[in-house]
Structures are given as structure tokens and as C-alpha cells.
PDB file as gemmi writes it, atoms N, CA and C in Angstrom:
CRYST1    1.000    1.000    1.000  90.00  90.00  90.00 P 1                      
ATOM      1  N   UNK A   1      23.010  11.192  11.821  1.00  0.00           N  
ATOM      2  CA  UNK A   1      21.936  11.022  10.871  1.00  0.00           C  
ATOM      3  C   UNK A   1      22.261  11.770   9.581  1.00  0.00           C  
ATOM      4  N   UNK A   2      21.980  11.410   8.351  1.00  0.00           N  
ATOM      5  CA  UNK A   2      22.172  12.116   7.128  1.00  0.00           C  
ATOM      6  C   UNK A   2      20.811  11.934   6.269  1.00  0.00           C  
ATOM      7  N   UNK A   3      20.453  12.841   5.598  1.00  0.00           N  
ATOM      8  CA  UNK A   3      19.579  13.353   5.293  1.00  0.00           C  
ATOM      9  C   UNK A   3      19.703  12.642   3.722  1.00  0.00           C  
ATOM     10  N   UNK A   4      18.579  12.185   2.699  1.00  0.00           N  
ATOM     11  CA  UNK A   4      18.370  11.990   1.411  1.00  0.00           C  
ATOM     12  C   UNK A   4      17.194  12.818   0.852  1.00  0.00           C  
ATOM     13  N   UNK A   5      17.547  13.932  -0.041  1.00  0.00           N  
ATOM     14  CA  UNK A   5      16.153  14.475  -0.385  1.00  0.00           C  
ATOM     15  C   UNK A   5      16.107  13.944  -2.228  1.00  0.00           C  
ATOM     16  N   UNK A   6      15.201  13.386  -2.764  1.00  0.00           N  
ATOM     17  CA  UNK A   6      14.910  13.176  -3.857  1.00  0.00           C  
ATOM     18  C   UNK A   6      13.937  14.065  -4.692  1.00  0.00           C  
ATOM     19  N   UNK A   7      14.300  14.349  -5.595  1.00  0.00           N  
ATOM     20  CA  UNK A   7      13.644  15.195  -6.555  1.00  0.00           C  
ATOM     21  C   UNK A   7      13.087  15.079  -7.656  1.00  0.00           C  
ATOM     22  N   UNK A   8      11.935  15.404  -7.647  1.00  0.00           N  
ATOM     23  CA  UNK A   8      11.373  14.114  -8.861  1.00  0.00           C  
ATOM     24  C   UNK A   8      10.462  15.266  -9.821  1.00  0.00           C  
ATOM     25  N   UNK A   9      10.216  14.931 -11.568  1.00  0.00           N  
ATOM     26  CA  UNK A   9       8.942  15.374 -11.871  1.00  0.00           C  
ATOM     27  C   UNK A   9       8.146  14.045 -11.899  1.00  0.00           C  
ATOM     28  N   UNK A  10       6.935  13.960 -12.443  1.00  0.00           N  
ATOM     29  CA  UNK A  10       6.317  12.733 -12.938  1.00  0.00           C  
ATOM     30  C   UNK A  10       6.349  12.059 -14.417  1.00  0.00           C  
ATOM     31  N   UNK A  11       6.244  11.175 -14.694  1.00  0.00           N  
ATOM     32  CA  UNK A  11       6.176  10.831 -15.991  1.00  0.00           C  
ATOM     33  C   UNK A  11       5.133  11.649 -17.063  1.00  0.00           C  
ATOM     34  N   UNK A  12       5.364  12.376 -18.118  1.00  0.00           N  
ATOM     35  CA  UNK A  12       4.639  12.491 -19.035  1.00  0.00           C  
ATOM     36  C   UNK A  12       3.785  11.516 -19.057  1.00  0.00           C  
ATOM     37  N   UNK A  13       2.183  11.609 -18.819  1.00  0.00           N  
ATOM     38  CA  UNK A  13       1.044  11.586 -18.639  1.00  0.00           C  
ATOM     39  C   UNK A  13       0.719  10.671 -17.972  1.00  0.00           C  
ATOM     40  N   UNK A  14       1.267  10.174 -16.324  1.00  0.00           N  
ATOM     41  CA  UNK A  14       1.052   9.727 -15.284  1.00  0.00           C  
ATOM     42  C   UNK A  14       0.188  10.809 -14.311  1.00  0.00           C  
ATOM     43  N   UNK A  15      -0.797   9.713 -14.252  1.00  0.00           N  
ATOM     44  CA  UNK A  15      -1.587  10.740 -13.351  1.00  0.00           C  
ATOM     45  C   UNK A  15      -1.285  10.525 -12.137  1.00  0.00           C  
ATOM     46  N   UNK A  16      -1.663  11.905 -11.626  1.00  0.00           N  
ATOM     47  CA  UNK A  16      -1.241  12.626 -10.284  1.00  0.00           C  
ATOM     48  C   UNK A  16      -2.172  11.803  -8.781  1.00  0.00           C  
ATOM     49  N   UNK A  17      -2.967  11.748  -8.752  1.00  0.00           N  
ATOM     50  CA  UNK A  17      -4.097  11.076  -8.361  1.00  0.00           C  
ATOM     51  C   UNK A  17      -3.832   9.570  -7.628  1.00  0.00           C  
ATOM     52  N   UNK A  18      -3.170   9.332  -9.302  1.00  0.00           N  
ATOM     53  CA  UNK A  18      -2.435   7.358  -8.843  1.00  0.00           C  
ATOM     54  C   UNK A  18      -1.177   8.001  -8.345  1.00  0.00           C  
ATOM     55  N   UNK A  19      -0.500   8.651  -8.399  1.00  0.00           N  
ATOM     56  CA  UNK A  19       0.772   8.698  -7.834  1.00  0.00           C  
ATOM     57  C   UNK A  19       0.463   8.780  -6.402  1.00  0.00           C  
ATOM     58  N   UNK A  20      -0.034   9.551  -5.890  1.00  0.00           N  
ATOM     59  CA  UNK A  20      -0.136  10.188  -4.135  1.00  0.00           C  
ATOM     60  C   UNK A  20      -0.986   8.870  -3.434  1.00  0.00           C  
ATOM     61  N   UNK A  21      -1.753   8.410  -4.928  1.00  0.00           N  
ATOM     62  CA  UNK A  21      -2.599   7.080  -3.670  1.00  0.00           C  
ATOM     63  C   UNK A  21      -1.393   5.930  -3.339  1.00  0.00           C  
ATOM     64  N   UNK A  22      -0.673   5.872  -4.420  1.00  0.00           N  
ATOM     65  CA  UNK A  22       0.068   5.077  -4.309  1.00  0.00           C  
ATOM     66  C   UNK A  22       1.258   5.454  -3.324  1.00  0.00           C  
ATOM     67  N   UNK A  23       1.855   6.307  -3.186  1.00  0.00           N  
ATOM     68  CA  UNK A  23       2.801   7.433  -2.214  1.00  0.00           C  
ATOM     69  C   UNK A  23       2.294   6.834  -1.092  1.00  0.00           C  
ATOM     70  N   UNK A  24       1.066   7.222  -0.715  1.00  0.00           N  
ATOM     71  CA  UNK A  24       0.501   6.941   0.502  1.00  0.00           C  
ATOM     72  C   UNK A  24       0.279   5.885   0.983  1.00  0.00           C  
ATOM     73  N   UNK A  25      -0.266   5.129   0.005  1.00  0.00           N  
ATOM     74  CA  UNK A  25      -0.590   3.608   1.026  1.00  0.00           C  
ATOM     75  C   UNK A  25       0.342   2.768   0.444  1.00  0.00           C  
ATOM     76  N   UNK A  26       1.762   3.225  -0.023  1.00  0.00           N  
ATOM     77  CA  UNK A  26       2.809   1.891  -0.692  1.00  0.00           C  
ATOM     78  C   UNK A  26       4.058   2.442  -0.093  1.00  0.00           C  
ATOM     79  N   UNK A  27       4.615   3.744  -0.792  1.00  0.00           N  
ATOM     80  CA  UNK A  27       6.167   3.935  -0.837  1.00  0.00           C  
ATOM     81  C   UNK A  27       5.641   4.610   0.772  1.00  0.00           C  
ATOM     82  N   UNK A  28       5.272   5.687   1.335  1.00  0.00           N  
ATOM     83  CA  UNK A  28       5.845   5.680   2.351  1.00  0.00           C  
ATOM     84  C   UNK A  28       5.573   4.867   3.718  1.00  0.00           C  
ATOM     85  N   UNK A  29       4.503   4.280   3.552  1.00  0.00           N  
ATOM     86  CA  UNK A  29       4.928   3.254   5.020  1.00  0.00           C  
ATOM     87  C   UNK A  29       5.678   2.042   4.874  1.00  0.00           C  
ATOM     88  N   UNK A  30       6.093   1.784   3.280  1.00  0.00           N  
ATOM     89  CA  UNK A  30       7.216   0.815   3.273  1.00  0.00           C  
ATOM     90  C   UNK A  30       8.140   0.967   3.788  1.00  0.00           C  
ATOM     91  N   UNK A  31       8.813   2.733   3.246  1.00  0.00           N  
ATOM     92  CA  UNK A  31      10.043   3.471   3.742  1.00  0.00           C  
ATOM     93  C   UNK A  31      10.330   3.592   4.581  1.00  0.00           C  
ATOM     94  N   UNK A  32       9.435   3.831   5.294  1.00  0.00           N  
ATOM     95  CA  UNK A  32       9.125   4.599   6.964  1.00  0.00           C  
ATOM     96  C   UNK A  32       9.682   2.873   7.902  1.00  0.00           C  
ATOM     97  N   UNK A  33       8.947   1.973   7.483  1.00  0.00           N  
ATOM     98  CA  UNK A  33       9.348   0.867   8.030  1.00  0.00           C  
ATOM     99  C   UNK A  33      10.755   0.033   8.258  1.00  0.00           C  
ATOM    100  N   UNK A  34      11.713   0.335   7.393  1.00  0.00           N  
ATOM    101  CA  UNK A  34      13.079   0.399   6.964  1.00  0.00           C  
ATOM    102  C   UNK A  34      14.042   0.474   8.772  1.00  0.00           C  
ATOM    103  N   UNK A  35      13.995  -0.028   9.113  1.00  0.00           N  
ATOM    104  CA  UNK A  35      14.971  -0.185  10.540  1.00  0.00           C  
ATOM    105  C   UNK A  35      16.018   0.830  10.515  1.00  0.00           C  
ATOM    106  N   UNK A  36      17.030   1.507   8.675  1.00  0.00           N  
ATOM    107  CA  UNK A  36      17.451   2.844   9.034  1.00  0.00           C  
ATOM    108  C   UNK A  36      17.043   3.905   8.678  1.00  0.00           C  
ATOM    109  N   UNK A  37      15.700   4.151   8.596  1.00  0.00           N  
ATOM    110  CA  UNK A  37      14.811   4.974   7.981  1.00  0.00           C  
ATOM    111  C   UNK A  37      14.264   5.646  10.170  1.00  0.00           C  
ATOM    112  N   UNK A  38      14.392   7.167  10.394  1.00  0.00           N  
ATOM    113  CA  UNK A  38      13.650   7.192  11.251  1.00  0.00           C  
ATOM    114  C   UNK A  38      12.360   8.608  10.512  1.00  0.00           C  
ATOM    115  N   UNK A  39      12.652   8.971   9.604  1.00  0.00           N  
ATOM    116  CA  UNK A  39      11.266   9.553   8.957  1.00  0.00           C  
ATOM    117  C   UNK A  39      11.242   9.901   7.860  1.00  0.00           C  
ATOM    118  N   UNK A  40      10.154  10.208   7.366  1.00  0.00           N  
ATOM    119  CA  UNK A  40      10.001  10.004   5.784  1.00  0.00           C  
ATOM    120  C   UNK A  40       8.840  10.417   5.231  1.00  0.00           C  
ATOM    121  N   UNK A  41       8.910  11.413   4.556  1.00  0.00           N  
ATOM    122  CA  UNK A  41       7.731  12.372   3.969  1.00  0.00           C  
ATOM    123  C   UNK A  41       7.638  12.998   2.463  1.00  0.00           C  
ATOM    124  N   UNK A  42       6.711  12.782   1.815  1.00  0.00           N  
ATOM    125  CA  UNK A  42       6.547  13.049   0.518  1.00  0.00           C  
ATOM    126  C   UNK A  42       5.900  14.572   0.428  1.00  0.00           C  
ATOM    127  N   UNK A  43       6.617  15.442  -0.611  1.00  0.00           N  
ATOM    128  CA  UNK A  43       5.956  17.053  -0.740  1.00  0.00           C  
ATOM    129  C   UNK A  43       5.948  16.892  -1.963  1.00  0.00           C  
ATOM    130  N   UNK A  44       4.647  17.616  -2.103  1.00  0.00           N  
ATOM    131  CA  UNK A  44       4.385  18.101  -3.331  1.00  0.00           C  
ATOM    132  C   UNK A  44       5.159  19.884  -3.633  1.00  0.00           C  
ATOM    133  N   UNK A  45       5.615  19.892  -4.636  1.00  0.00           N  
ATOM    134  CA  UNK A  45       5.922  21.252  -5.055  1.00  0.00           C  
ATOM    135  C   UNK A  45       5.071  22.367  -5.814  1.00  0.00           C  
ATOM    136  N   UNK A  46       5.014  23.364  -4.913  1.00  0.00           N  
ATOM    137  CA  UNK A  46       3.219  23.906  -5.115  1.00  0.00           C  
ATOM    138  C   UNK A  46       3.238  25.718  -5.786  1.00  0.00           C  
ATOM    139  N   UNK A  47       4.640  26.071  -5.057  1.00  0.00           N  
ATOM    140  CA  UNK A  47       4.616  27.420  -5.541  1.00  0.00           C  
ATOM    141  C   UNK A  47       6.118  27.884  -5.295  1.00  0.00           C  
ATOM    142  N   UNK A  48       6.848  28.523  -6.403  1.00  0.00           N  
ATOM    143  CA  UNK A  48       8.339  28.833  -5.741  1.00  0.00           C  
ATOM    144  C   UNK A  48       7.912  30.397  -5.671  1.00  0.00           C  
ATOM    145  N   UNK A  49       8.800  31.109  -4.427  1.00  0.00           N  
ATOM    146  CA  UNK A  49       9.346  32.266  -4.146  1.00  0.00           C  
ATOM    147  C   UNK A  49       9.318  33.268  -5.764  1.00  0.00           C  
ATOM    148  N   UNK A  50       9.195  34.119  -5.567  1.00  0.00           N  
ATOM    149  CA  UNK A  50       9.529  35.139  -6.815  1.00  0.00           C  
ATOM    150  C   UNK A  50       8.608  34.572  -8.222  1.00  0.00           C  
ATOM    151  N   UNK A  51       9.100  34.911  -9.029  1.00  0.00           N  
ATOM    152  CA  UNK A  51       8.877  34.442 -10.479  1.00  0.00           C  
ATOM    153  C   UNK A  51       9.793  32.912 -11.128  1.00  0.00           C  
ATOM    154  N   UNK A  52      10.282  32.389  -9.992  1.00  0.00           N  
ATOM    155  CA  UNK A  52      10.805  30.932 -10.419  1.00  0.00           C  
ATOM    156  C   UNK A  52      10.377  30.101 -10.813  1.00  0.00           C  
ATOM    157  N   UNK A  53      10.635  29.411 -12.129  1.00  0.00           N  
ATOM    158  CA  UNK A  53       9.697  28.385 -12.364  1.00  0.00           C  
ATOM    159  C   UNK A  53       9.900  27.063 -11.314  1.00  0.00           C  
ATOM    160  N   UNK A  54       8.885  26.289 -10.755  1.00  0.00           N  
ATOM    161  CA  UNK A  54       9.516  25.362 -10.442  1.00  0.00           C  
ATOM    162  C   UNK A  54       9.826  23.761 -11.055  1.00  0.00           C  
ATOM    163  N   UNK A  55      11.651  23.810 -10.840  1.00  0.00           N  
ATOM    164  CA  UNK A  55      11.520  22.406 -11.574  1.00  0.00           C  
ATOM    165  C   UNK A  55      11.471  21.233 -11.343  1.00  0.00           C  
ATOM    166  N   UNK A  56      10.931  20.691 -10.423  1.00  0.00           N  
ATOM    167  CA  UNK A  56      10.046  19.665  -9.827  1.00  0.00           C  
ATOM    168  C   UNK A  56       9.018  19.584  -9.159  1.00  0.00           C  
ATOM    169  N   UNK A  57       8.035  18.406  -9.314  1.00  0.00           N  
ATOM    170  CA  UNK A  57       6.741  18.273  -9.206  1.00  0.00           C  
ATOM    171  C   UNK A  57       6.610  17.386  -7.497  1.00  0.00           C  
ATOM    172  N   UNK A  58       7.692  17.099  -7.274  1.00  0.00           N  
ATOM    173  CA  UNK A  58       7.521  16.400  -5.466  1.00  0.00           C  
ATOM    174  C   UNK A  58       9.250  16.184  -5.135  1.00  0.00           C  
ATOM    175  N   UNK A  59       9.243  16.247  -3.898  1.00  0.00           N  
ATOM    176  CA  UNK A  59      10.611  15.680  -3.279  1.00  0.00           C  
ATOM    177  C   UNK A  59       9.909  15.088  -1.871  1.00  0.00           C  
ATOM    178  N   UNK A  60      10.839  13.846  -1.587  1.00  0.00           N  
ATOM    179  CA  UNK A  60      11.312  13.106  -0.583  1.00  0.00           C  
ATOM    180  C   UNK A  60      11.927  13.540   0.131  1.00  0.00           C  
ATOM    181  N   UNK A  61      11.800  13.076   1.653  1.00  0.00           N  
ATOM    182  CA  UNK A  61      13.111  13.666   2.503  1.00  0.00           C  
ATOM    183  C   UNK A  61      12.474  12.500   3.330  1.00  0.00           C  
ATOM    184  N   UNK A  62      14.155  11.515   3.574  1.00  0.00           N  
ATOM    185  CA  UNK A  62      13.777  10.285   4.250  1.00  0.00           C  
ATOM    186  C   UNK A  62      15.233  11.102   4.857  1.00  0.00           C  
ATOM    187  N   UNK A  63      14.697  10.476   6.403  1.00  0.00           N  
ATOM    188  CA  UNK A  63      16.064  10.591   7.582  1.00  0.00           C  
ATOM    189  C   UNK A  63      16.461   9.559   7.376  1.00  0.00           C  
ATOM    190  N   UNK A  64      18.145   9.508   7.521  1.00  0.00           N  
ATOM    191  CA  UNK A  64      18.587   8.050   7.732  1.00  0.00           C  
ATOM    192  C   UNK A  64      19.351   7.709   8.649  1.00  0.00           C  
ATOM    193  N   UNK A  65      19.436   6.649   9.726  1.00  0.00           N  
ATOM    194  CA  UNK A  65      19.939   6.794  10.992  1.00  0.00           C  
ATOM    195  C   UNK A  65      21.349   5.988  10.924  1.00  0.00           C  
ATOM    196  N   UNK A  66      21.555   5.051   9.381  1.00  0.00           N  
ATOM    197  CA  UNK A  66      22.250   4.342   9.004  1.00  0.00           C  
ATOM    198  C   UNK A  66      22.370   4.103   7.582  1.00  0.00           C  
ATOM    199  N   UNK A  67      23.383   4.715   7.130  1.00  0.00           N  
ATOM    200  CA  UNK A  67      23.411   4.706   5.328  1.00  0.00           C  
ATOM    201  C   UNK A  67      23.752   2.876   5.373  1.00  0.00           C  
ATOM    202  N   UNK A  68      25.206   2.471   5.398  1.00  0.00           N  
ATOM    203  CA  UNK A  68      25.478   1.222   5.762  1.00  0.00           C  
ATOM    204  C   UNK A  68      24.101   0.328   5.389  1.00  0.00           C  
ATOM    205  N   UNK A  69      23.104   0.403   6.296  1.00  0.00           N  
ATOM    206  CA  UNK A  69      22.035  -0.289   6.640  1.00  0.00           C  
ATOM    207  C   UNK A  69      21.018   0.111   5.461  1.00  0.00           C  
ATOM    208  N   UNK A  70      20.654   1.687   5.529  1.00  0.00           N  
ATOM    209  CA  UNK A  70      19.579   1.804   4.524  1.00  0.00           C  
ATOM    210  C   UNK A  70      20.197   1.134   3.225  1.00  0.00           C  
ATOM    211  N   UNK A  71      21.251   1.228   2.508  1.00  0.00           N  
ATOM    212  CA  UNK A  71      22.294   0.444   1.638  1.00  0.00           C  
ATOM    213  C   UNK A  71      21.253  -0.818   1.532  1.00  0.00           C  
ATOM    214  N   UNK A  72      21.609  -1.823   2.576  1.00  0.00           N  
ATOM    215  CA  UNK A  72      21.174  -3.362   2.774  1.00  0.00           C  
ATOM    216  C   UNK A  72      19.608  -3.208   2.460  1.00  0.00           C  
ATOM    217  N   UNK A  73      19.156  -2.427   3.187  1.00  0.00           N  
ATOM    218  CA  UNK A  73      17.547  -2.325   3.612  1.00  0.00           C  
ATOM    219  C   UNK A  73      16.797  -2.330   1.791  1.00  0.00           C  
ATOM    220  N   UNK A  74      17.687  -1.166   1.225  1.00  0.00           N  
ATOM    221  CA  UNK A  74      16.524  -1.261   0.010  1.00  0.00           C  
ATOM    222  C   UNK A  74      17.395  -1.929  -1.077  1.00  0.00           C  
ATOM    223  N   UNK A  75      18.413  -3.187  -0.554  1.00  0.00           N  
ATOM    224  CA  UNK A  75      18.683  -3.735  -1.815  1.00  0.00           C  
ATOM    225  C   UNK A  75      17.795  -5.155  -2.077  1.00  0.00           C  
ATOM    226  N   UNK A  76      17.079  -5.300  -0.808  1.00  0.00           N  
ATOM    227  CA  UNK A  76      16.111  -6.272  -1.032  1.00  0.00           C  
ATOM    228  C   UNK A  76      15.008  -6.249  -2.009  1.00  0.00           C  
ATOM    229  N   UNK A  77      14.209  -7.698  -2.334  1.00  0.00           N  
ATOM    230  CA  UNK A  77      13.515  -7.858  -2.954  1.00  0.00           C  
ATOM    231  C   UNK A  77      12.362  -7.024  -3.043  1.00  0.00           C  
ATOM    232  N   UNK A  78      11.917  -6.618  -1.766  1.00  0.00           N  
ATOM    233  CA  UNK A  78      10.664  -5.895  -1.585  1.00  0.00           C  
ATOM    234  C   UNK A  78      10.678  -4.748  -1.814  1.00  0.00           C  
ATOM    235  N   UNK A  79      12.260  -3.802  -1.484  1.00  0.00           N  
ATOM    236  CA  UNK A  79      12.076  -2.763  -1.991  1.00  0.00           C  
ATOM    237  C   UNK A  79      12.754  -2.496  -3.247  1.00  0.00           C  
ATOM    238  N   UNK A  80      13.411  -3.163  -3.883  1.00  0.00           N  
ATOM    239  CA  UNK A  80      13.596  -3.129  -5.433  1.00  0.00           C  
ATOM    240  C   UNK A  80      11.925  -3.256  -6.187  1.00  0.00           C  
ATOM    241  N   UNK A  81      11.157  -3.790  -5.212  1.00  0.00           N  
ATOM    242  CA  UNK A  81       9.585  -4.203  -6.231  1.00  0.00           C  
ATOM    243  C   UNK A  81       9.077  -2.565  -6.377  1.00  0.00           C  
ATOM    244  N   UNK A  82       8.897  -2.014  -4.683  1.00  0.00           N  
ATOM    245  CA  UNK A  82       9.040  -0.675  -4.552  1.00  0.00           C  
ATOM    246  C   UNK A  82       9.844   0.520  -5.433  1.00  0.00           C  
ATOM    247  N   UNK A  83      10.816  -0.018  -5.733  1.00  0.00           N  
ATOM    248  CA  UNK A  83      11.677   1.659  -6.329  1.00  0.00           C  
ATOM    249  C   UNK A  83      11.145   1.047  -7.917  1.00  0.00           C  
ATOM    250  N   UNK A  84      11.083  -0.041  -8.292  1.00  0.00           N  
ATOM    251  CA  UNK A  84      10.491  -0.250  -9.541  1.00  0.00           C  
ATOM    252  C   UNK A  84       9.233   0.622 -10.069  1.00  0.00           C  
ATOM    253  N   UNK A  85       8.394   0.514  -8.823  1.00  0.00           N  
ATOM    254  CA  UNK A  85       7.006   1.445  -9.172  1.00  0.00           C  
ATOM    255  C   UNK A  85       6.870   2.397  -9.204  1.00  0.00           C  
ATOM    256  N   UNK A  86       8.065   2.950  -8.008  1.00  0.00           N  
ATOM    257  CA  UNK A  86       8.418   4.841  -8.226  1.00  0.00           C  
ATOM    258  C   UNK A  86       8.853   5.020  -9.387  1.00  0.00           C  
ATOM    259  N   UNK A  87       9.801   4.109 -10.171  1.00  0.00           N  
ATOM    260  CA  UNK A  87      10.090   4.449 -11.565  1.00  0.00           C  
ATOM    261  C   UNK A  87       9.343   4.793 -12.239  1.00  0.00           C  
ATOM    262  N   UNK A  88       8.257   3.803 -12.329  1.00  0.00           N  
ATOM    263  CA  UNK A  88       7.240   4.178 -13.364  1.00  0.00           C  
ATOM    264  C   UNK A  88       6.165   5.423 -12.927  1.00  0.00           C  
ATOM    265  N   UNK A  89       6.501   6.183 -12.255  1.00  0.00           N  
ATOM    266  CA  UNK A  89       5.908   7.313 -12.137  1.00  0.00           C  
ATOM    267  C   UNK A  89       6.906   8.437 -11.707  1.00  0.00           C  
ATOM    268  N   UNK A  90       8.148   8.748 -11.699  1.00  0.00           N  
ATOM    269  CA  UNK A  90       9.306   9.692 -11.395  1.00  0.00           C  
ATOM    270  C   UNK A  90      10.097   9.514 -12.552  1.00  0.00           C  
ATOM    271  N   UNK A  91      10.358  10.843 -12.939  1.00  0.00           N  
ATOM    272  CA  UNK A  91      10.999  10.936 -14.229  1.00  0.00           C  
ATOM    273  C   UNK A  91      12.628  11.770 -13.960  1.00  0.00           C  
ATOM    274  N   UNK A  92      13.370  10.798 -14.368  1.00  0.00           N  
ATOM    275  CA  UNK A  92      14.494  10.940 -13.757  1.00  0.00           C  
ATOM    276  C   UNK A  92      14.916  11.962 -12.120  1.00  0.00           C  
ATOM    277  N   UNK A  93      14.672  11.093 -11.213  1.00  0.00           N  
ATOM    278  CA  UNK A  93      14.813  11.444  -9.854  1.00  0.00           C  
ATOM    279  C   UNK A  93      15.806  11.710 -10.040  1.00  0.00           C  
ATOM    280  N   UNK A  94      16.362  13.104  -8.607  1.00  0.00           N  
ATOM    281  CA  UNK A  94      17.787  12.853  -8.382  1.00  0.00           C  
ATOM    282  C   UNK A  94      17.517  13.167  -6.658  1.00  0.00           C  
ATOM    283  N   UNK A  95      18.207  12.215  -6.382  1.00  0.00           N  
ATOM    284  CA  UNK A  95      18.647  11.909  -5.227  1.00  0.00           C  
ATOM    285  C   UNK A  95      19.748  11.996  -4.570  1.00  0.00           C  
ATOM    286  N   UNK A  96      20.032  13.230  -3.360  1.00  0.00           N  
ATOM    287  CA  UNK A  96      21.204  13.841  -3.141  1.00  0.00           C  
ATOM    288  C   UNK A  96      21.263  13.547  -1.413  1.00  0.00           C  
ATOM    289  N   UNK A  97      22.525  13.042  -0.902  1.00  0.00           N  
ATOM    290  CA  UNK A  97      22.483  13.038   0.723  1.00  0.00           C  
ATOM    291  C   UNK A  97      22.785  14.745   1.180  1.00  0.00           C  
ATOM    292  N   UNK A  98      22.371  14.679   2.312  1.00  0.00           N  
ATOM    293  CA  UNK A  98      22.996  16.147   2.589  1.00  0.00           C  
ATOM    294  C   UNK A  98      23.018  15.802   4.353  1.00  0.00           C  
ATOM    295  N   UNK A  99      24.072  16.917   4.865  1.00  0.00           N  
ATOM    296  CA  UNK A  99      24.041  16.702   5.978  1.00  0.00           C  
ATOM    297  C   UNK A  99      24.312  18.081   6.631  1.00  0.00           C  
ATOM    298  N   UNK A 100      23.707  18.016   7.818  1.00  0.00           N  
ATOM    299  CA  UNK A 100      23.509  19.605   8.298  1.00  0.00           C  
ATOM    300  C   UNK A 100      24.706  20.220   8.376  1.00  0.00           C  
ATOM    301  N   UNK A 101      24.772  21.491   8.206  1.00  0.00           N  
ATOM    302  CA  UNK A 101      26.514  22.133   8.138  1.00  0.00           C  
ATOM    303  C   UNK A 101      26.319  22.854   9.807  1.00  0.00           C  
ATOM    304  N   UNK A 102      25.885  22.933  10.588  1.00  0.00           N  
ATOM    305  CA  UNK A 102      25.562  23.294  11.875  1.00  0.00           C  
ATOM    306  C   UNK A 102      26.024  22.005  12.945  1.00  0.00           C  
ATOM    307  N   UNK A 103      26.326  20.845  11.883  1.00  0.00           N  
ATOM    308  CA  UNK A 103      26.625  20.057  13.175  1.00  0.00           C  
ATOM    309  C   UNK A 103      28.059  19.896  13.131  1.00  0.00           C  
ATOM    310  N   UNK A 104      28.934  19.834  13.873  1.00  0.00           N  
ATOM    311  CA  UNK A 104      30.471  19.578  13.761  1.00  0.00           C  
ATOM    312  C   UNK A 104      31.106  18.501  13.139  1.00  0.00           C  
TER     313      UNK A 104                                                      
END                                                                             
């Protein structure tokens, strides 16, 4: 399994409100539904450690049980309609795989 965490702020003066309703009842049970998707959760970023500012406003962390597949999965129509709408509310995402250094 390899890990995708995305990092997002929001668009200058997208409200917060429409983003999470939309989070909730669009991007993640679309995601979640994805055949190489086995979980998938949206955080809000609320307070960093120390005096850090923080520089993002939410991250993603979708499991993926199949890059190969997730590849196929969101080059479709439905979820290109999907990452279209995250656009318009994520201001330059970055999206990084990572994979546990504990596993061999």
C-alpha cells in the first residue's frame, strides 16, 4: 500500500462552509469508492506545535492499494468532473506519495 497525502490552502475567498459540505457529500465518498482507494480522509489544519505558522488550511490522506489502478480510476470522466471542483476550491495542492520507512 502507498500512501498520497495532499496539501492544500483554499482559494482566496472560497468559503469554508461550501468547501467541507462539498468534501463531505462529493470528494470523499467518491474517493473512498475508487476500487484502489482502501481509505480516505479529509483534515482540517487547526493548530501547529510551537509558534509555527501553519502553511496549509487541509490535507488528504487517501490509502492506495494500487497506484497502477488508482492511475486508471481517476483518469475517468467522473473523477476528472471531481478533481475539477477541488480545483476550484484548493489553491495550488501538492500532492506527495509516501511510503512507510518501517516496512522493508
Amino acid at each position: 500500500m502507498r500512501r498520497l497525502l495532499v496539501f492544500f490552502k483554499l482559494q482566496d475567498g472560497a468559503d469554508v462552509a461550501a468547501y467541507e459540505a462539498w468534501a463531505r457529500e462529493v470528494d470523499i465518498p467518491t474517493v473512498r469508492a475508487l476500487d484502489s482507494v482502501d481509505g480516505f480522509t479529509v483534515h482540517k489544519c487547526v493548530e501547529a506545535l510551537g509558534e509555527a505558522a501553519i502553511p496549509h488550511d487541509y490535507m488528504e490522506i487517501i490509502d492506495v492499494n494500487d497506484v497502477d489502478r488508482f492511475y486508471e480510476e481517476i483518469g475517468t470522466e467522473a473523477m476528472q468532473a471531481v478533481a475539477g471542483q477541488f480545483q476550484q476550491y484548493a489553491d495550488n495542492p501538492v500532492f506527495v506519495w509516501t511510503d512507510p520507512v518501517d516496512t522493508p
